[in-house]
C-alpha positions as CSV (number, residue, x, y, z in Angstrom):
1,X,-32.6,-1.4,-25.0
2,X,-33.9,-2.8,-21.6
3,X,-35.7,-6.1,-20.6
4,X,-38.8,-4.2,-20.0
5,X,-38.9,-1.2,-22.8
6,X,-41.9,-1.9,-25.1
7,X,-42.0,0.1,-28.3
8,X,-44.6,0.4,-31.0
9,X,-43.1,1.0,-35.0
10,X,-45.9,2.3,-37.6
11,X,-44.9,1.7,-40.7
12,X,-46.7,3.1,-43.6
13,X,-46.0,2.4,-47.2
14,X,-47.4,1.5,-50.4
15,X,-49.6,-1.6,-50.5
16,X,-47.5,-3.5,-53.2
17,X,-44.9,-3.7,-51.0
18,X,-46.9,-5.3,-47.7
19,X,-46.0,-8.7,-48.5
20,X,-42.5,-8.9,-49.0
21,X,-41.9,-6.6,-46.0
22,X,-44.0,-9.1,-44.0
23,X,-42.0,-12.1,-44.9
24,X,-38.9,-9.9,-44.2
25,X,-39.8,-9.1,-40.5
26,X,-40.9,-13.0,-40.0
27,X,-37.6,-13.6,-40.5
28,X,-35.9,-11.9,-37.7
29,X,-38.9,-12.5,-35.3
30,X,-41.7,-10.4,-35.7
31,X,-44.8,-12.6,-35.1
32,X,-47.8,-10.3,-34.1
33,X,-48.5,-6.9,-36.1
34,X,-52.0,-5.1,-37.0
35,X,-52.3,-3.9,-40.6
36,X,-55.2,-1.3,-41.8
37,X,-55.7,0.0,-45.2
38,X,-55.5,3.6,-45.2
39,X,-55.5,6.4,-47.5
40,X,-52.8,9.5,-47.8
41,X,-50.6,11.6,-49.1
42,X,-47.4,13.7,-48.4
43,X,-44.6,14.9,-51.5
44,X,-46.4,13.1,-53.7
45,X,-49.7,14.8,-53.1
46,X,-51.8,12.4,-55.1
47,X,-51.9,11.8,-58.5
48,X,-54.5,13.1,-61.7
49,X,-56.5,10.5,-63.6
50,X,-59.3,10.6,-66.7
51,X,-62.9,9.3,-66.1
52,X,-64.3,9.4,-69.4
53,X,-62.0,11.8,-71.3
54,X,-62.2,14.7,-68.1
55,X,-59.5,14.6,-65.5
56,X,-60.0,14.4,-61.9
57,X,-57.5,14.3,-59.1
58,X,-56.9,11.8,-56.7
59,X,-55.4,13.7,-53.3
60,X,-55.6,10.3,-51.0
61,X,-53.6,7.5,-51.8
62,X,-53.9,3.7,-50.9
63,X,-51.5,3.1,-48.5
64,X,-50.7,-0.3,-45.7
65,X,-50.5,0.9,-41.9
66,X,-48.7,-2.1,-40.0
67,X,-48.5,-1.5,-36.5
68,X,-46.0,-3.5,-34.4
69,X,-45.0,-3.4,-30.9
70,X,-41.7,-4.8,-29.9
71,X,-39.7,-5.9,-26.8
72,X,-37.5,-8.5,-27.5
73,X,-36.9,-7.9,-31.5
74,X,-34.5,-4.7,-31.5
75,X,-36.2,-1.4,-33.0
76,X,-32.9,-0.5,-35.2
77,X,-33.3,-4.5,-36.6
78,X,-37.0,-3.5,-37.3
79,X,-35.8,0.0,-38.8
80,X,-32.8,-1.6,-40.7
81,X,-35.3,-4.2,-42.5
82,X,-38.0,-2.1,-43.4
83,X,-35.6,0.6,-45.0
84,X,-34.2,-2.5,-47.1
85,X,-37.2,-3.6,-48.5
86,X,-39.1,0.0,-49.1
87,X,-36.4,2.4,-49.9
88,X,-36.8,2.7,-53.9
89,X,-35.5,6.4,-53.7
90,X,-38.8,7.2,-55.4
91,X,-41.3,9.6,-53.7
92,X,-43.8,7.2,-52.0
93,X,-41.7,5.0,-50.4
94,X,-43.4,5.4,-46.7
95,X,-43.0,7.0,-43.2
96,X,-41.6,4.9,-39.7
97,X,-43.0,6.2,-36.7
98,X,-41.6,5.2,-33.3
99,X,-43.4,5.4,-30.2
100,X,-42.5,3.9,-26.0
101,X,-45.4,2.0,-25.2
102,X,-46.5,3.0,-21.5
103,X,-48.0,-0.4,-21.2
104,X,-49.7,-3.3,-22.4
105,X,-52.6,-5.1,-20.7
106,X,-54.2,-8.6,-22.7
107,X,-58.0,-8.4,-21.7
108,X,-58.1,-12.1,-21.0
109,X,-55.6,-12.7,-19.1
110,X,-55.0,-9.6,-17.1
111,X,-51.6,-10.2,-17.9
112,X,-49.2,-6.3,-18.4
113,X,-46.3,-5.5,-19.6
114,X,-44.0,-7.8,-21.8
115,X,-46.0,-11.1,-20.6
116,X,-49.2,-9.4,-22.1
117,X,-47.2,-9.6,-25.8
């Protein structure tokens, strides 16, 4: 990867597992990510429950959206750490998404590129 390559990683995945894959990414540099609660579904598509004797089906799931964008932390190190910590084998386990970042611009500053991360 080049100096100047910025890259975003969206990880979704089941909201248990938020913390310890937090602590993991601490550990090998990741400082700044944006996390949003969002709801779901792929193979598993959702899951049936009982209100009051009747069942009703659930079609979204909870899931944890982190949103990180890297330059200096490798993308593979990001990859290789998130597998380790979600990958039960068990439908559910989440999705990585990997996108190049254009550019970055911090609002107070004015400041692009790696010095706006």
């Amino acid at each position: 990867m080049e100096n100047n390559a910025i890259t975003k990683i969206d990880i979704i995945t089941r909201p248990s597992q938020f913390e310890e894959l937090k602590n993991e990414l601490n550990k090998i540099g990741i400082t700044g990510l944006t996390v949003s609660h969002v709801l779901g579904c792929g193979l598993q598509k959702g899951k049936t429950e009982y209100y009051r004797g009747n069942p009703y089906s659930i079609d979204l799931l909870p899931k944890v959206k982190m949103e990180i964008v890297v330059s200096e932390v490798p993308v593979e190190e990001v990859v290789r750490v998130a597998k380790e910590v979600l990958g039960t084998g068990e439908i559910g386990d989440g999705k990585i998404f990997i996108y190049p970042i254009q550019n970055v611009i911090k609002v107070r500053t004015g400041e692009e590129g790696v010095d706006a991360l």
